[in-house]
MDTraj code that builds the backbone (N, CA, C; nanometers):
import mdtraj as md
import numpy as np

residues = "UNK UNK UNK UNK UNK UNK UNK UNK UNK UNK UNK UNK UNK UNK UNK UNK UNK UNK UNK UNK UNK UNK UNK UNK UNK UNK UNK UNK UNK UNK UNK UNK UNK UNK UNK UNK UNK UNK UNK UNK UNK UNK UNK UNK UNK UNK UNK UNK UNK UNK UNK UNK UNK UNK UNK UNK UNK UNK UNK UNK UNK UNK UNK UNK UNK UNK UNK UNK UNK UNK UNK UNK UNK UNK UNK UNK UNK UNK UNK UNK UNK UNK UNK UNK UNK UNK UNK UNK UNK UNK UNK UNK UNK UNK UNK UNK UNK UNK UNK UNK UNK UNK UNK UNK UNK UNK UNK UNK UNK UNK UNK UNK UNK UNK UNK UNK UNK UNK UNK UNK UNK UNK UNK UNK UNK UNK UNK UNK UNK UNK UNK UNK UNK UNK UNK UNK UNK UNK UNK UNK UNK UNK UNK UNK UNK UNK UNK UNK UNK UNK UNK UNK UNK UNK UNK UNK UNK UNK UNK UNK UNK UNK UNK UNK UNK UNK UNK UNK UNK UNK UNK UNK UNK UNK UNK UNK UNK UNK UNK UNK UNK UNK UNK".split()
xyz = np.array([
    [2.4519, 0.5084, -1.5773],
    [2.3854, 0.6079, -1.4958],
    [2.3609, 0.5488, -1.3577],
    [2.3813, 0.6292, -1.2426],
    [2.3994, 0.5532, -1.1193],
    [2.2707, 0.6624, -1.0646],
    [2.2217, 0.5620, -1.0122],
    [2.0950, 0.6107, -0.9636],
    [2.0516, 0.5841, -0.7820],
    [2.0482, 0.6571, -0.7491],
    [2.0445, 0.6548, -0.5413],
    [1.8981, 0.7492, -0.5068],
    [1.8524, 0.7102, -0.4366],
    [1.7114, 0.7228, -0.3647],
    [1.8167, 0.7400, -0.2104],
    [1.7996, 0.8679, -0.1432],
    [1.8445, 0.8466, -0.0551],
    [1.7471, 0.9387, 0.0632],
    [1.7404, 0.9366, 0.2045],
    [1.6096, 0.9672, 0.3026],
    [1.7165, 1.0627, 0.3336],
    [1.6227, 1.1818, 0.3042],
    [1.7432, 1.3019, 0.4047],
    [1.7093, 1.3667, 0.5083],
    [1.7794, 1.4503, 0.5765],
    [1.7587, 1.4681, 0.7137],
    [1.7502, 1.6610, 0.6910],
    [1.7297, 1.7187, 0.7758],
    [1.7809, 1.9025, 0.7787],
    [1.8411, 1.9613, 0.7509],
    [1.9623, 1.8440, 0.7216],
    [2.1317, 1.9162, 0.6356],
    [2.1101, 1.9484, 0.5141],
    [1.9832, 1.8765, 0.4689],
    [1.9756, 1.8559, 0.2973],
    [1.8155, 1.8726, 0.2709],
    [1.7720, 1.9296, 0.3355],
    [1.6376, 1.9980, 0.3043],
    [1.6307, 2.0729, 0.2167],
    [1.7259, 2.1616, 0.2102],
    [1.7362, 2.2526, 0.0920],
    [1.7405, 2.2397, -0.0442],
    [1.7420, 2.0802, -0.0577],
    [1.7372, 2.0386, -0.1778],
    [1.6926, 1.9981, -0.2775],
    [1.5443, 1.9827, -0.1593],
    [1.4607, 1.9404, -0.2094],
    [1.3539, 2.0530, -0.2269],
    [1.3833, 2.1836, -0.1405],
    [1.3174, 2.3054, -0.1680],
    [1.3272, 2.3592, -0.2483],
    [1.4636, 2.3485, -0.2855],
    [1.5065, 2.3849, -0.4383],
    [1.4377, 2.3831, -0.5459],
    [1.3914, 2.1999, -0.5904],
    [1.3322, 2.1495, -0.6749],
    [1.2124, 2.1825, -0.6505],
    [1.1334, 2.1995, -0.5338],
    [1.0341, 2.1713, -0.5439],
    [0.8916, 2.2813, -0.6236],
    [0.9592, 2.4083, -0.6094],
    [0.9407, 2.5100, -0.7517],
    [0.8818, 2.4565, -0.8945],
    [1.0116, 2.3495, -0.9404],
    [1.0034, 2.3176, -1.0695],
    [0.8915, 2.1737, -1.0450],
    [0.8496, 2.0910, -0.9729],
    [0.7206, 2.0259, -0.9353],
    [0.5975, 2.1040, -0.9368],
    [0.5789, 2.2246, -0.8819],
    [0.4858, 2.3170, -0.8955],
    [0.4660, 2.3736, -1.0267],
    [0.5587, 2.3764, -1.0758],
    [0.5757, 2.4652, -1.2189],
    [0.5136, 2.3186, -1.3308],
    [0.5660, 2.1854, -1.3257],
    [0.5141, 2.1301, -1.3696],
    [0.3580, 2.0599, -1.3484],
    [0.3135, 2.0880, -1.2355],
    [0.2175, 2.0644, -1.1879],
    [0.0725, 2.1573, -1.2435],
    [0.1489, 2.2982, -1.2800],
    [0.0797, 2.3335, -1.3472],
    [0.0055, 2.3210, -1.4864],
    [0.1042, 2.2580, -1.5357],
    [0.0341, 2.2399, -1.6900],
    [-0.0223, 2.0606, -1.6855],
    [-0.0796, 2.0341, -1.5733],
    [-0.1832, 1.9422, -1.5801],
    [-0.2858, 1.9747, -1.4724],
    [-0.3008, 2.1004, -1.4199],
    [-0.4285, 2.1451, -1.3843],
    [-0.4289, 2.3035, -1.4074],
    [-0.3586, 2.3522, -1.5216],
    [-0.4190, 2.5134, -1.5417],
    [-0.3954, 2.5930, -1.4505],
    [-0.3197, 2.5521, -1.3756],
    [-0.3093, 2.6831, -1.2226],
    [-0.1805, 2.7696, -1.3046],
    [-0.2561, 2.8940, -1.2564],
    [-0.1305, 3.0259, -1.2719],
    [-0.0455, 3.0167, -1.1226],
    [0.0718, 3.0873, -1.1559],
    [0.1080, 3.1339, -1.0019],
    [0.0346, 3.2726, -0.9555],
    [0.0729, 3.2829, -0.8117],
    [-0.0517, 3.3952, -0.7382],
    [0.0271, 3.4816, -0.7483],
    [-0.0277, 3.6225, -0.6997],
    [-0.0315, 3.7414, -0.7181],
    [0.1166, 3.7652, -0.6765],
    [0.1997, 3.6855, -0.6497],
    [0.3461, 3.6990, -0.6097],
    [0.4035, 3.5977, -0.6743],
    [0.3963, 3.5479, -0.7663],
    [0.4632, 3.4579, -0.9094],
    [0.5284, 3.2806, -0.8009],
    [0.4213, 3.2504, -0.6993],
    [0.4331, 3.1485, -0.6423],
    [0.3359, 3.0838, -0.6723],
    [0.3613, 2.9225, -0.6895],
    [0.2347, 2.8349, -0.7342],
    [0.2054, 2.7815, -0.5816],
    [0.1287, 2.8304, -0.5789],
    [0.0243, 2.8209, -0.4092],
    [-0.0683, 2.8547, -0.4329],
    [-0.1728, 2.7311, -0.4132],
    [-0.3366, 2.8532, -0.4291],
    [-0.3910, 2.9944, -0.3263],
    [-0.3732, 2.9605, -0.2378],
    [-0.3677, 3.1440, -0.2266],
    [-0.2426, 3.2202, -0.2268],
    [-0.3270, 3.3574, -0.1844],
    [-0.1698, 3.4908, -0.1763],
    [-0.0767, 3.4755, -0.0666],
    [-0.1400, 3.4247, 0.0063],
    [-0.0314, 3.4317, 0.1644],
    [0.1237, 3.4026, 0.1257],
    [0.1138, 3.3308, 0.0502],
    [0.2885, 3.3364, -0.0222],
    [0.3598, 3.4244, -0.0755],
    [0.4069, 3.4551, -0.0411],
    [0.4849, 3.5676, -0.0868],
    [0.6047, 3.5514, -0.1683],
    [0.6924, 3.4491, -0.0863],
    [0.8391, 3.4231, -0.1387],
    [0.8586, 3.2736, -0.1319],
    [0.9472, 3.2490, -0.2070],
    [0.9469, 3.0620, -0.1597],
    [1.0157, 3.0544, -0.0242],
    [1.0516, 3.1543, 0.0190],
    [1.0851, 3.0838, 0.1947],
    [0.9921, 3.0454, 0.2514],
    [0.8705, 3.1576, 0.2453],
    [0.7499, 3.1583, 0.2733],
    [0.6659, 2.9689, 0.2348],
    [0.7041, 2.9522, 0.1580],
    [0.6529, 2.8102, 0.0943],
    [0.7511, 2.6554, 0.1713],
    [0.9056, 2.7341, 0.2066],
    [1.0062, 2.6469, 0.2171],
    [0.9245, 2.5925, 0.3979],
    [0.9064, 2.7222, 0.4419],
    [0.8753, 2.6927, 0.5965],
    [0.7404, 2.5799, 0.6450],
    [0.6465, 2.5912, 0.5224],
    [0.5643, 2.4983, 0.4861],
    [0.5919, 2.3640, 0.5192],
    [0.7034, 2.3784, 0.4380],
    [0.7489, 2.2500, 0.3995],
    [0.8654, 2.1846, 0.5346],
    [0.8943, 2.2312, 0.5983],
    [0.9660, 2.2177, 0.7140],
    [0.8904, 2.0473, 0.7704],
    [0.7251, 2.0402, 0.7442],
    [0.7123, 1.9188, 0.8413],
    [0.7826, 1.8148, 0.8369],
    [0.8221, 1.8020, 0.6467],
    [0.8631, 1.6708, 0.6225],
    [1.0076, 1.6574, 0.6938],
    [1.1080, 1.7446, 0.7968],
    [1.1935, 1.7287, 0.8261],
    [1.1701, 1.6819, 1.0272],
    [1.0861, 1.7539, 1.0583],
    [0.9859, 1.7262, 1.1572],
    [0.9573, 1.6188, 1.2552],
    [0.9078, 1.4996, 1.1578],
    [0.8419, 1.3656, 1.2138],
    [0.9185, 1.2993, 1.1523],
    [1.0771, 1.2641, 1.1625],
    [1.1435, 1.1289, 1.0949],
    [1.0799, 1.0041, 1.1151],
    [0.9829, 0.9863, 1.2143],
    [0.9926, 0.8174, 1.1683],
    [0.8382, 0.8062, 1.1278],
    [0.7435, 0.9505, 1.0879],
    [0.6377, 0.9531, 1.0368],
    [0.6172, 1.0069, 0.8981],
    [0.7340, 1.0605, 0.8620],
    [0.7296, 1.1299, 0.7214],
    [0.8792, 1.1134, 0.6469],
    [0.8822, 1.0719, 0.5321],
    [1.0089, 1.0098, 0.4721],
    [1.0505, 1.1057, 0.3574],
    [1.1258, 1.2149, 0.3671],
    [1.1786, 1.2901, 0.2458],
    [1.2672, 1.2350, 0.1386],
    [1.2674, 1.1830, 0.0501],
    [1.3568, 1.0843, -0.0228],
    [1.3900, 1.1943, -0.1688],
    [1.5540, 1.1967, -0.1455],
    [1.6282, 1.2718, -0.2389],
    [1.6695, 1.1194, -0.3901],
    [1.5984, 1.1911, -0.5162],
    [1.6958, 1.1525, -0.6173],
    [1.8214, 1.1851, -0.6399],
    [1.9061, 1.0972, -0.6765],
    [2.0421, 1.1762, -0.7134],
    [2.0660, 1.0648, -0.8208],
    [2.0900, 1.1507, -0.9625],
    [2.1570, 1.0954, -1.0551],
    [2.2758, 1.1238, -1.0778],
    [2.3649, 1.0203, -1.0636],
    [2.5381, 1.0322, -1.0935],
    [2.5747, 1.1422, -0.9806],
    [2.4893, 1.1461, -0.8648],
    [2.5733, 1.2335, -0.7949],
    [2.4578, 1.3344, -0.7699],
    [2.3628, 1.3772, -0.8840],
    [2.3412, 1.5161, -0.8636],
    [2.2200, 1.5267, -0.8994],
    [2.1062, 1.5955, -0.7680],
    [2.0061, 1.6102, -0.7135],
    [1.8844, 1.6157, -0.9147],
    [1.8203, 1.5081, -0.8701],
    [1.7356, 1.5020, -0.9880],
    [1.5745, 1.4860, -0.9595],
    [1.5376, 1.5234, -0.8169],
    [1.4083, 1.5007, -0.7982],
    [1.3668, 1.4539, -0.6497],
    [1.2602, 1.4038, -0.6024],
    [1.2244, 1.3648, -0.4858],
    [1.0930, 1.2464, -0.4717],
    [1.0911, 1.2071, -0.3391],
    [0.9924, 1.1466, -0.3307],
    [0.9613, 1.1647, -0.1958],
    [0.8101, 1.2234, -0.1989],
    [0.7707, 1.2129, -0.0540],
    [0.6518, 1.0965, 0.0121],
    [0.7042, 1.0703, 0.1515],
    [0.6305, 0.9780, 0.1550],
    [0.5724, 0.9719, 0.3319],
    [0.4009, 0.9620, 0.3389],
    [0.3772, 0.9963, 0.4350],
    [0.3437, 0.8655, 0.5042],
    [0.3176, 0.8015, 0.6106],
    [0.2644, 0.7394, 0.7153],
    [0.1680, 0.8151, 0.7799],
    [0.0844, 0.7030, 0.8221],
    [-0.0421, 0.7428, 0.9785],
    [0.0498, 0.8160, 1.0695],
    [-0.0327, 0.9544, 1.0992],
    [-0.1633, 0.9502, 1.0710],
    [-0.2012, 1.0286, 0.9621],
    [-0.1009, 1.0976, 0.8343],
    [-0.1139, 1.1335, 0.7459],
    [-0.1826, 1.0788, 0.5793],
    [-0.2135, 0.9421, 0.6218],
    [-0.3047, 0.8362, 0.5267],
    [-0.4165, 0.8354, 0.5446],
    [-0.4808, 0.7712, 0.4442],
    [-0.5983, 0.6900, 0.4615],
    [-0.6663, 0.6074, 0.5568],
    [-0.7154, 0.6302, 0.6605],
    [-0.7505, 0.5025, 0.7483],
    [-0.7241, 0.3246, 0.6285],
    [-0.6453, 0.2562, 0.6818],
    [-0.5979, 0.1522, 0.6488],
    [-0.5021, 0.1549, 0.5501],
    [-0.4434, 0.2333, 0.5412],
    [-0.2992, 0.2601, 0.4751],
    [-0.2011, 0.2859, 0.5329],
    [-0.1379, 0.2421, 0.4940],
    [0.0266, 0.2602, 0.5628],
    [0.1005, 0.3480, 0.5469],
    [0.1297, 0.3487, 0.3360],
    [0.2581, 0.4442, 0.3238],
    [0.1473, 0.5066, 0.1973],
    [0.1689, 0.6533, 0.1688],
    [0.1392, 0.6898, 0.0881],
    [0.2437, 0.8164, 0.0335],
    [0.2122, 0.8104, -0.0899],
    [0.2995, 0.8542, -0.1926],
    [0.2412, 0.9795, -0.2292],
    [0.3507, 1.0786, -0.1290],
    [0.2410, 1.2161, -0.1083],
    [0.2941, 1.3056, -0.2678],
    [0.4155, 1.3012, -0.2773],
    [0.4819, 1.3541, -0.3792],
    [0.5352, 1.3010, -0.4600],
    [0.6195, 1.2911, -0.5913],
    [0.7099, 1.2558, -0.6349],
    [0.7314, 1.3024, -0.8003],
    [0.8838, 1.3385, -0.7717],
    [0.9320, 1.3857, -0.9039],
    [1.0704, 1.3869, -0.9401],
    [1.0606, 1.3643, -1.0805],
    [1.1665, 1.3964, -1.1279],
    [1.1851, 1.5115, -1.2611],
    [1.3024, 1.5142, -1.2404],
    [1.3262, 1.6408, -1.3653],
    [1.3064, 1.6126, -1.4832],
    [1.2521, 1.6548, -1.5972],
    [1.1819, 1.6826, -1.7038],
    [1.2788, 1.6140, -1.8284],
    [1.4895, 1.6833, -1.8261],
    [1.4832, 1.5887, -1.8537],
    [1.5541, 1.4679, -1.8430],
    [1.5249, 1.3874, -1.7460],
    [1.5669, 1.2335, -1.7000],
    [1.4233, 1.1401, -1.7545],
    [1.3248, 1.1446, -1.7926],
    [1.1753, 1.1422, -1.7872],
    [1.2623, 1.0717, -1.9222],
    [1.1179, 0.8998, -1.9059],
    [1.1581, 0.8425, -2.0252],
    [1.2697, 0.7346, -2.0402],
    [1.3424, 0.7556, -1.9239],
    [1.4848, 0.6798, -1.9020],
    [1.4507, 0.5540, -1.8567],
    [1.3137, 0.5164, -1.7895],
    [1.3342, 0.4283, -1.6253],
    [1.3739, 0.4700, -1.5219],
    [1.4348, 0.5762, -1.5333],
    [1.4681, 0.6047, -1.3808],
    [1.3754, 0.6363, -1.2641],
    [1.2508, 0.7127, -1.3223],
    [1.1398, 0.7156, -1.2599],
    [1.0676, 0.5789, -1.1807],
    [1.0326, 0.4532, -1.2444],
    [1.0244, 0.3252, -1.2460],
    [1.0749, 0.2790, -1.1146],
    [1.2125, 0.2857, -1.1491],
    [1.3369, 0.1839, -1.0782],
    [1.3100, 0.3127, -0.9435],
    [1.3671, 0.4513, -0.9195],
    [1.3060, 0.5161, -0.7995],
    [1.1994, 0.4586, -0.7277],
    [1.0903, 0.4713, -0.8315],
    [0.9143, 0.3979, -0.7199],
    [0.9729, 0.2413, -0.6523],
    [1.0275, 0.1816, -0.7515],
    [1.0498, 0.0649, -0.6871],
    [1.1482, -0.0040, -0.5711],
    [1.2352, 0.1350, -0.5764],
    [1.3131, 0.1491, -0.4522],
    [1.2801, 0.1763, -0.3410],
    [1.1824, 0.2915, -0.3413],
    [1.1210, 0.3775, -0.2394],
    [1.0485, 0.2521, -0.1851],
    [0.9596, 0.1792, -0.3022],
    [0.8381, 0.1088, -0.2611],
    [0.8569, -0.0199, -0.1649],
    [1.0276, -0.1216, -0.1901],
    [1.0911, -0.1836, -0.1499],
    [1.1343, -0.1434, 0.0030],
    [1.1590, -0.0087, 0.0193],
    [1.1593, 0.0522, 0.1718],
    [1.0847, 0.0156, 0.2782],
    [0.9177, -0.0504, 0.2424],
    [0.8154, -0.0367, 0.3595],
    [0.7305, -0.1247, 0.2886],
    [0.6819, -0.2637, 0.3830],
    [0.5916, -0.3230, 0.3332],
    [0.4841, -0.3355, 0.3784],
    [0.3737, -0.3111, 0.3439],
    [0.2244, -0.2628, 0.3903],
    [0.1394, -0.2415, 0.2594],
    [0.0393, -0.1811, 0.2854],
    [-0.0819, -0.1135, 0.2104],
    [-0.0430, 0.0286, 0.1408],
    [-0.0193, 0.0558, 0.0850],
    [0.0351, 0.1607, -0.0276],
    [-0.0916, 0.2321, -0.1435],
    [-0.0849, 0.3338, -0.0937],
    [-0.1868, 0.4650, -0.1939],
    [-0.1393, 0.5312, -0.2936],
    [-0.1703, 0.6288, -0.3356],
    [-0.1122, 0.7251, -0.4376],
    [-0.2058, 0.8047, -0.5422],
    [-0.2092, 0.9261, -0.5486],
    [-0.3006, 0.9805, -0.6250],
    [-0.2317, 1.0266, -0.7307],
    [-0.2911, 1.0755, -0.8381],
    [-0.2965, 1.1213, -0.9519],
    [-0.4077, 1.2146, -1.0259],
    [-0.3628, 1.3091, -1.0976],
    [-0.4705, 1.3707, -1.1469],
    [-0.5259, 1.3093, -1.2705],
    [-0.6717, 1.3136, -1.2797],
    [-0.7616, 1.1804, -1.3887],
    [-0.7495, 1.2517, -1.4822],
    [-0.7144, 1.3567, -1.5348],
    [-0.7579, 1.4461, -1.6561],
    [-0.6936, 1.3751, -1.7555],
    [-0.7134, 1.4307, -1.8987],
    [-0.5728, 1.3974, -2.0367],
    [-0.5077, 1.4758, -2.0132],
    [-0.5388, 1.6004, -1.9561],
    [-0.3740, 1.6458, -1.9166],
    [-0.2527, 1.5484, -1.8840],
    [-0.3071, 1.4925, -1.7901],
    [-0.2101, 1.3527, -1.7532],
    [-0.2021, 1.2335, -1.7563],
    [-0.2241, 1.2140, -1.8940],
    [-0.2520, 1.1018, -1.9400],
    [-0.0832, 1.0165, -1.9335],
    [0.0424, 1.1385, -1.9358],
    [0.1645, 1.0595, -1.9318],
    [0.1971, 0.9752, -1.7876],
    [0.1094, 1.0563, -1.6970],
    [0.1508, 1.0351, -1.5723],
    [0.0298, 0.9039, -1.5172],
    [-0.0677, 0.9215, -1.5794],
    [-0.1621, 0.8131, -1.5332],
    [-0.0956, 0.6847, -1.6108],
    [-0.0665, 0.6490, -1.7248],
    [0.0649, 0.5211, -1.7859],
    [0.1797, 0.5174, -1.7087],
    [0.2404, 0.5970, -1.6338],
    [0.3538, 0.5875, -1.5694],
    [0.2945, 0.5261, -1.4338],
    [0.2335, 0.5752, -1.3611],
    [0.2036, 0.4784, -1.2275],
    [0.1224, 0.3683, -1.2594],
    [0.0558, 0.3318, -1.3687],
    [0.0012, 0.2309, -1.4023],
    [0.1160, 0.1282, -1.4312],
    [0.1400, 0.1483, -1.5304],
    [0.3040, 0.0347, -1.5691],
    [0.3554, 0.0048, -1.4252],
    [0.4394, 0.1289, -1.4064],
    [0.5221, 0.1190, -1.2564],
    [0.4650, -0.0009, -1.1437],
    [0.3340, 0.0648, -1.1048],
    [0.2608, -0.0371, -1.0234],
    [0.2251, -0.1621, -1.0985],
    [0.1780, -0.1850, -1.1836],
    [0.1455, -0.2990, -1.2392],
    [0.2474, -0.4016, -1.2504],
    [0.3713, -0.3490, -1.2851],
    [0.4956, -0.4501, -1.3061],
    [0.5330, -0.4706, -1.1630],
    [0.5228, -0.3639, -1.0509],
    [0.5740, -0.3814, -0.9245],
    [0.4938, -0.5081, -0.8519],
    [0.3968, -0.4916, -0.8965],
    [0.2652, -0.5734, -0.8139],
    [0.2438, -0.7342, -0.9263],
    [0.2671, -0.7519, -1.0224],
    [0.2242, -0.8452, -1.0835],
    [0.1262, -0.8267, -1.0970],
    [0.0279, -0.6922, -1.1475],
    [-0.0488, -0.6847, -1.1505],
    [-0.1663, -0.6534, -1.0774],
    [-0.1725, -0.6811, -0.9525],
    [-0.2171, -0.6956, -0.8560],
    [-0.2356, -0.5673, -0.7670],
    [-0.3387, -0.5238, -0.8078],
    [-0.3889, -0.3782, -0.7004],
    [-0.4915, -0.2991, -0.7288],
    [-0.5518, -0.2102, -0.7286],
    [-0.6688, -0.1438, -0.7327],
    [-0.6742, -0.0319, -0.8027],
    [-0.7031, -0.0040, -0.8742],
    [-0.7187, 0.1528, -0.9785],
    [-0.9050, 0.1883, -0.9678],
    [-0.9330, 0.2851, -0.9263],
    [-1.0461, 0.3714, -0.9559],
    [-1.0422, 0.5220, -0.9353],
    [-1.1047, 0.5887, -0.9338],
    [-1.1304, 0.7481, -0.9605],
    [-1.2051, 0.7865, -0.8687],
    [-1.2216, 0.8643, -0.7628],
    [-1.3098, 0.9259, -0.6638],
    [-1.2328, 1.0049, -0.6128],
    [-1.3361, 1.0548, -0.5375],
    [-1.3054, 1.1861, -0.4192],
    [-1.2203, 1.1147, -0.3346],
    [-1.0909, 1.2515, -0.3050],
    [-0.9976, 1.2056, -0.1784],
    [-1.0013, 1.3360, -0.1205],
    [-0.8709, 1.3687, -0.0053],
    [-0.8585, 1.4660, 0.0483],
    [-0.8162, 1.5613, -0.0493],
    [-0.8072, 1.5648, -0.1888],
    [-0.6993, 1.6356, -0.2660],
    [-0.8496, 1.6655, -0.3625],
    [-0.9200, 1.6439, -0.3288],
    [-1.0245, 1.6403, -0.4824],
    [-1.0467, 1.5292, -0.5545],
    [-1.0937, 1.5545, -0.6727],
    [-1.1417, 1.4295, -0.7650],
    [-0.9922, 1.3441, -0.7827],
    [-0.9528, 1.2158, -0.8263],
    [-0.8525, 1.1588, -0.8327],
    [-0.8738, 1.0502, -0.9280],
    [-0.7367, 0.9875, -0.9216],
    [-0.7262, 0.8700, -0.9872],
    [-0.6262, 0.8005, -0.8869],
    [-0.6803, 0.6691, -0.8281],
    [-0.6377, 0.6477, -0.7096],
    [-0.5815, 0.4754, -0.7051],
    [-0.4586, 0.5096, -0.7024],
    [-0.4061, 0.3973, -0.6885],
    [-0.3315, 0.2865, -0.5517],
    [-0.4276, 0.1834, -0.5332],
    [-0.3411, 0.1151, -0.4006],
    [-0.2918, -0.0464, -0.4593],
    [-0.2284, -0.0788, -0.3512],
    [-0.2174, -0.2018, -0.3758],
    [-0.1018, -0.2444, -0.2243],
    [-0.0877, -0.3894, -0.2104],
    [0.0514, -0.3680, -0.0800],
    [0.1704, -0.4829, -0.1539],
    [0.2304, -0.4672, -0.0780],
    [0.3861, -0.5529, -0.1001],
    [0.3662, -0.6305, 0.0550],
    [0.3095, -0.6920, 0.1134],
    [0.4004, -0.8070, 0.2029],
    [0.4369, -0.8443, 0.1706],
    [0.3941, -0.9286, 0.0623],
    [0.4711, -1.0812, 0.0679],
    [0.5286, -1.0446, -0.1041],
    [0.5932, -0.9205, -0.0954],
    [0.6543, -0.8937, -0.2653],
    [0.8058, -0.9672, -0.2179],
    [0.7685, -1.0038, -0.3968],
    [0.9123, -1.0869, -0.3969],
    [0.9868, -1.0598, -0.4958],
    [1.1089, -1.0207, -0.5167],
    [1.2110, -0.9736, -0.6140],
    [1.2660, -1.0676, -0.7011],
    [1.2977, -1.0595, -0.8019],
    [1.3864, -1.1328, -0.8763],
    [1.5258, -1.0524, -0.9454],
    [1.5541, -1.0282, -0.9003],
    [1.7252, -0.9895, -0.9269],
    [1.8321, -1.0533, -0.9091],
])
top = md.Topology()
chain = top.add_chain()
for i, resn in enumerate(residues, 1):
    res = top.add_residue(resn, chain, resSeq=i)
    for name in ("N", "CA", "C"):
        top.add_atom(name, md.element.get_by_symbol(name[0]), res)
traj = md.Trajectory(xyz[None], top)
């Protein structure tokens, strides 16, 4: 299985608009949200259509050297995303944060998820965030960035639960300067 993390540009926006439906759709069944009164997962009505949602989403094509759209592609063919923001879209004293990320439902289980974070994460070395929702709803997803980060870091980084810009969380940092690979 050949696996590519690749940063895309406006040609290939669409690809990630595509997917990004089925992120919402899964997003739902770890916080209970219905879609709104026009079968879009957006908390309010103003949505109407996913263009309506796509145009939203336009920033991440916007600020290239402030916002990083990162396409999965397995064997070729579009399996997910990763978004990733910079200041001034962080935390005061953060660098890169890990606004989005997904993959399809089913690649989940493979590593491929893993080996992605650790690609993306290998991209930029600094102070690194990332939220998560604390519930048991997501209890798969709170073990997945735990492992992920933990093996990435040697351990080494910060896990607690508080208020962010997103609501209650489960909040993970840690940085890579001085990360060192063994491959």
């Amino acid at each position: 299985m050949k696996i590519d993390v690749k940063l895309t540009d406006r040609n290939e926006a669409y690809i990630i608009k595509n997917l990004y439906p089925l992120f919402l759709y899964d997003l739902s069944g770890h916080y209970g949200s219905i879609p709104n009164v026009h079968g879009i997962y957006e908390d309010g009505d103003d949505f109407r259509t996913l263009n309506d949602q796509y145009e939203v989403q336009n920033i991440w094509w916007e600020k290239p050297d402030i916002l990083f759209p990162y396409l999965i592609l397995v064997d070729g063919i579009p399996a997910g995303f990763v978004l990733i923001a910079t200041p001034p879209h962080c935390n005061k004293g953060i660098d890169y944060f890990v606004n989005e990320f997904f993959l399809i439902q089913s690649l989940r289980g493979q590593g491929i998820a893993e080996r992605v974070a650790n690609i993306v994460f290998d991209q930029f070395n600094g102070n690194w965030e990332l939220f998560t929702n604390p519930s048991e709803k997501n209890i798969v997803g709170q073990k997945f960035w735990r492992k992920t980060i933990s093996n990435y870091t040697n351990g080494v980084y910060i896990e607690e639960k508080g208020e962010t810009f997103d609501g209650y969380k489960l909040i993970f940092r840690f940085n890579n300067y001085e990360k060192i690979t063994f491959e």
